[in-house]
C-alpha positions in Angstrom: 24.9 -29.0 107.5 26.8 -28.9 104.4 26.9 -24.7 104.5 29.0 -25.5 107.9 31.1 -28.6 106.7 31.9 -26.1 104.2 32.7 -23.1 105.9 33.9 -24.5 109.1 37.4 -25.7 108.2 37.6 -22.2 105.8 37.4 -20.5 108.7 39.7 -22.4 110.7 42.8 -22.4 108.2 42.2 -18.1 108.2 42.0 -17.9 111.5 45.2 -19.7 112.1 47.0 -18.0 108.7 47.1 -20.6 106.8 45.1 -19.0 103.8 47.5 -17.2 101.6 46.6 -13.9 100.6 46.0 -11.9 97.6 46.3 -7.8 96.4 42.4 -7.9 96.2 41.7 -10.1 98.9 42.8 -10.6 102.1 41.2 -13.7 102.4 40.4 -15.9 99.1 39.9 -19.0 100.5 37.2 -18.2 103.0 35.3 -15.8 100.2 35.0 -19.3 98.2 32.4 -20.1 100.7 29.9 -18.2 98.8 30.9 -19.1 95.7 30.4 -22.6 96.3 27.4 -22.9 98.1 25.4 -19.9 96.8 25.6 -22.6 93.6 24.6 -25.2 95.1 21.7 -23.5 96.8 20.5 -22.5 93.9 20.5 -26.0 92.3 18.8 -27.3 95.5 15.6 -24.5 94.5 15.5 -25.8 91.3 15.4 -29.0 91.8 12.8 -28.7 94.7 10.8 -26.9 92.4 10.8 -29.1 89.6 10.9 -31.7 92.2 7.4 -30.8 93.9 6.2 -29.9 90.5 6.2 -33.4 89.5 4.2 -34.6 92.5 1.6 -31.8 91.6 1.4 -32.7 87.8 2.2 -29.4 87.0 5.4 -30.4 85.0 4.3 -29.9 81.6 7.6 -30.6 79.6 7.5 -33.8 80.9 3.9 -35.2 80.1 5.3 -37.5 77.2 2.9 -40.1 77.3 -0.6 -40.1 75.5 -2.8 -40.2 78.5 -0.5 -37.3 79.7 1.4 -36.9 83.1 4.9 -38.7 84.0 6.2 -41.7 82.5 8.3 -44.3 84.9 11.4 -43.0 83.2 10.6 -39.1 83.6 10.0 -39.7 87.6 13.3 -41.9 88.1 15.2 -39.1 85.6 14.2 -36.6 88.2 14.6 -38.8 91.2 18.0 -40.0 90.5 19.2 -36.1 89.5 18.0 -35.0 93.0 20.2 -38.0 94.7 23.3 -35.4 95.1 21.6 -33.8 97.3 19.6 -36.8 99.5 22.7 -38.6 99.2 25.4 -35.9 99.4 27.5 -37.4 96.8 26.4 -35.9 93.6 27.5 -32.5 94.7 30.0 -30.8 92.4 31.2 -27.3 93.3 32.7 -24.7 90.1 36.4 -23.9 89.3 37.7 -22.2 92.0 41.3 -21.4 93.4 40.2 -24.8 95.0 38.6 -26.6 92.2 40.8 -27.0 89.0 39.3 -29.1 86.4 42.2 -29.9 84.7 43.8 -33.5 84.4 45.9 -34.3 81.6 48.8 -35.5 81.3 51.9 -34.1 79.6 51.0 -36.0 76.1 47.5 -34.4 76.5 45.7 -37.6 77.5 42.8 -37.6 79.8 44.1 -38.9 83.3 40.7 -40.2 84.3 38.4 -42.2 82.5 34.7 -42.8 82.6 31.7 -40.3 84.1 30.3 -42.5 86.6 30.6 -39.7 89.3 28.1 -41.1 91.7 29.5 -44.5 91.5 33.1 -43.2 92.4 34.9 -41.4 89.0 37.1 -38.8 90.2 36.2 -35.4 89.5 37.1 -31.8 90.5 34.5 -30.4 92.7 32.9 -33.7 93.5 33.5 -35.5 96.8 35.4 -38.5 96.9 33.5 -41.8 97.3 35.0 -44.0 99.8 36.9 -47.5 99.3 38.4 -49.8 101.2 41.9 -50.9 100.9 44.4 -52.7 102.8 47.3 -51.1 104.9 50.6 -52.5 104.1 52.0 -52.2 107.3 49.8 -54.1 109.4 46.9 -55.6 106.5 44.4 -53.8 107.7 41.3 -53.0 106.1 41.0 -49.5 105.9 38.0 -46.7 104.5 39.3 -44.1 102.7 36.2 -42.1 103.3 33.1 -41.1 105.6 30.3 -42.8 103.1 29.9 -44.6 100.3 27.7 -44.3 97.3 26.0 -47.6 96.8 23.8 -48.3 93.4 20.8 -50.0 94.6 18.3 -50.8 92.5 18.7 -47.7 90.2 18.7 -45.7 93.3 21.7 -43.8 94.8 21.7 -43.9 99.0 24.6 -42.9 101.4 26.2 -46.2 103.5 28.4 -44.5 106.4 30.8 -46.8 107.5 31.1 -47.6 111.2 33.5 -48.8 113.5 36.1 -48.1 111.3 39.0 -45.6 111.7 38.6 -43.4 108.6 41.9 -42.5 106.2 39.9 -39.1 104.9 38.5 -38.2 108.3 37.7 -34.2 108.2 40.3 -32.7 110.6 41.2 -29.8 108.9 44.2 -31.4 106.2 44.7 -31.6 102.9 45.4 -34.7 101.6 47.8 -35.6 98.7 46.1 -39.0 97.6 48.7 -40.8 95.4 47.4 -43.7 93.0 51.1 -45.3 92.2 51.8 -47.1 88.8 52.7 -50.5 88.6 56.4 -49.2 88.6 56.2 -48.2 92.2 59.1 -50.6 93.0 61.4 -49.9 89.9 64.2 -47.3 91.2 64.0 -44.0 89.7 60.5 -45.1 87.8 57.6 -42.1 87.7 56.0 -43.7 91.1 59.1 -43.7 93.1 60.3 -39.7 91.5 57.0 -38.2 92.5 56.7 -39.7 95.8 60.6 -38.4 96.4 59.8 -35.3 95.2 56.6 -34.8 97.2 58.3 -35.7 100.4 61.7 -33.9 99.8 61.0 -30.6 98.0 56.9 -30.2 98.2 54.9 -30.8 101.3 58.1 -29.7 103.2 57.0 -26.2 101.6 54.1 -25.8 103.8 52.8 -25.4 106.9 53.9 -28.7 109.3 50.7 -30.8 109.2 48.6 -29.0 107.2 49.4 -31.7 104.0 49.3 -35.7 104.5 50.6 -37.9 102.5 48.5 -41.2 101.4 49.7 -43.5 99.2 47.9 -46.8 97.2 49.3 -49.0 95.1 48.0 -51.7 92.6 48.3 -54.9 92.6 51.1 -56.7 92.4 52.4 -60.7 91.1 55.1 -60.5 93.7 55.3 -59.0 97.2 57.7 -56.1 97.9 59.3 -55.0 101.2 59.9 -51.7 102.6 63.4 -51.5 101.1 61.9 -52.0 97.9 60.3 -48.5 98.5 61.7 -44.7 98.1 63.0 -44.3 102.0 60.7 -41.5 102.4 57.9 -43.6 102.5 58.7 -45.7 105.5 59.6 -42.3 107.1 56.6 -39.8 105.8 53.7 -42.4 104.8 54.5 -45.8 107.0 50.7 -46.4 108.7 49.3 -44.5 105.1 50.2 -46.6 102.4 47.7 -48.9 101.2 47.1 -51.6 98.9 44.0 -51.3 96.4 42.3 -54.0 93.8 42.0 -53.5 90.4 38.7 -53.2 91.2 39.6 -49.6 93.2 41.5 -48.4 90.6 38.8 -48.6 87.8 36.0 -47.3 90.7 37.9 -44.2 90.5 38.8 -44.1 86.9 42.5 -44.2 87.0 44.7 -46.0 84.9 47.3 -48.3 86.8 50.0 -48.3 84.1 50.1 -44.4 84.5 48.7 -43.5 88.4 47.7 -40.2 89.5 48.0 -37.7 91.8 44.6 -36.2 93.8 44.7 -33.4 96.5 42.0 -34.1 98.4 40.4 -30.6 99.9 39.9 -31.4 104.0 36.3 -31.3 103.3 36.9 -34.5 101.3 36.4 -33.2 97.8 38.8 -33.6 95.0 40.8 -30.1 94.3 43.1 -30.9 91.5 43.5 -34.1 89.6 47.8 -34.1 88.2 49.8 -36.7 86.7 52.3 -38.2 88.6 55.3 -36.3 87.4 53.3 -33.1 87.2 54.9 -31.4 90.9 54.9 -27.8 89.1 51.2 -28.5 88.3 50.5 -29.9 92.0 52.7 -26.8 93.6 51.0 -24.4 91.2 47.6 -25.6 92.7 49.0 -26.1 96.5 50.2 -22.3 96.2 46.7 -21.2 95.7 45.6 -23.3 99.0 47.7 -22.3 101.9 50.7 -20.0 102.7 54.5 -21.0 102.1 56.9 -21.3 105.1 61.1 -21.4 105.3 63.0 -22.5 103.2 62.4 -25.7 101.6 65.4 -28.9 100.9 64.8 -28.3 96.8 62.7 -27.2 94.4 59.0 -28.5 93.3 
């Protein structure tokens, strides 16, 4: 299942020319297919091996205690490192053209903090663990995603949320996912620049549809109205801007003085973490992904 969810929308975006192309390869994006699940595959083996080893008692570098054999700990160690793949969120594919690993900011400061991957850090390579938040325009609850990782009793499970129209839903787009700063409001702040920028001189770059723009913001003492907001965002982003807790922000490791900015891959997996006021780092990424058209109203 995962081999097709990967390959599927691959194949659909060079079929239809959206994959740019290269001196060496006519088609980069699809030939990441192998790359990334060729890993995984062989991660799966090992793990089943070790996996049915353990159940045998033929794991030897893991008989720790006296009487010999597993301990509680060894068996949940090995349980819990299999739960990627039972739960399809502990997946994490290499750098890529579509994976880029790095996230700093211009000062050199990690954009995303803690390493709780299963439980919803953001990471390159690693899917993107669903939230909900509520719409703006109509105070909605919303899912941001397909499933959710849920810590239960030590162990990781999969909770697919139901009846429930999904922000991430795989249809073939990338997704520019923009946590806003607490300046959002503040004219000509970081928040208000990039989303400007990002509606004026980037996504207008690409193919029509092929990028969508969702926005959250944190928290706030005061309400705000749409006026309050960059124009674009009424225009570009109306039914896609979302408020999130605190509580979302720290799930996914970002800071909500300083935001970020996460293309999310239309399989649902992050492809490039930037700051905010990183658009030559975003374009940089973006170029690598799909094929320019026209001319565009300014420059990234």
């Amino acid at each position: 299942m995962m081999d097709s969810y990967n390959l599927s929308w691959k194949l659909v975006h060079d079929i239809n020319g959206l994959s740019p192309k290269t001196a060496k390869q006519s088609n980069p994006i699809l030939s990441t297919f192998g790359e990334e699940r060729l890993t995984i595959a062989r991660q799966l083996i090992d793990f089943d091996t070790k996996f049915s080893s353990m159940f045998s008692g033929q794991i030897s570098e893991l008989e720790a205690t006296d009487a010999g054999g597993l301990t509680h700990d060894d068996f949940l160690k090995i349980f819990l490192d299999g739960s990627g793949f039972t739960s399809g969120c502990g997946i994490e594919y290499p750098e890529s053209r579509l994976v880029r690993s790095s996230c700093m900011t211009e000062a050199g400061e990690t954009l995303i903090a803690g390493t709780d991957y299963l439980g919803g850090t953001l990471k390159a390579g690693r899917r993107v663990n669903d939230s909900v938040v509520t719409r703006y325009a109509d105070a909605n609850p919303r899912h941001l995603q397909d499933g959710k990782c849920k810590d239960i009793n030590s162990f990781t499970v999969l909770s697919i949320a139901t009846n429930e129209m999904l922000e991430l839903s795989s249809i073939g787009r990338y997704r520019i996912l923009v946590f806003t700063a607490r300046d959002l409001t503040c004219t000509g702040g970081r928040s208000a620049n990039c989303l400007v920028r990002l509606c004026a001189s980037i996504i207008p770059q690409y193919p029509a549809g092929v990028l969508e723009l969702l926005i959250l913001y944190p928290p706030r003492e005061n309400r705000f109205e749409w006026v309050d907001l960059p124009s674009c965002v009424k225009r570009d982003a109306e039914m896609r801007t979302f408020g999130a807790t605190e509580e979302v922000y720290n799930k996914y490791g970002v800071d909500a003085t300083r935001g970020a900015v996460v293309v999310v891959r239309p399989d649902g997996y992050v492809g490039i973490i930037c700051a905010i006021e990183d658009g030559e780092g975003l374009t940089r990424y973006l170029d690598e992904c799909l094929v320019r058209v026209g001319n565009t109203n300014g420059s990234a």
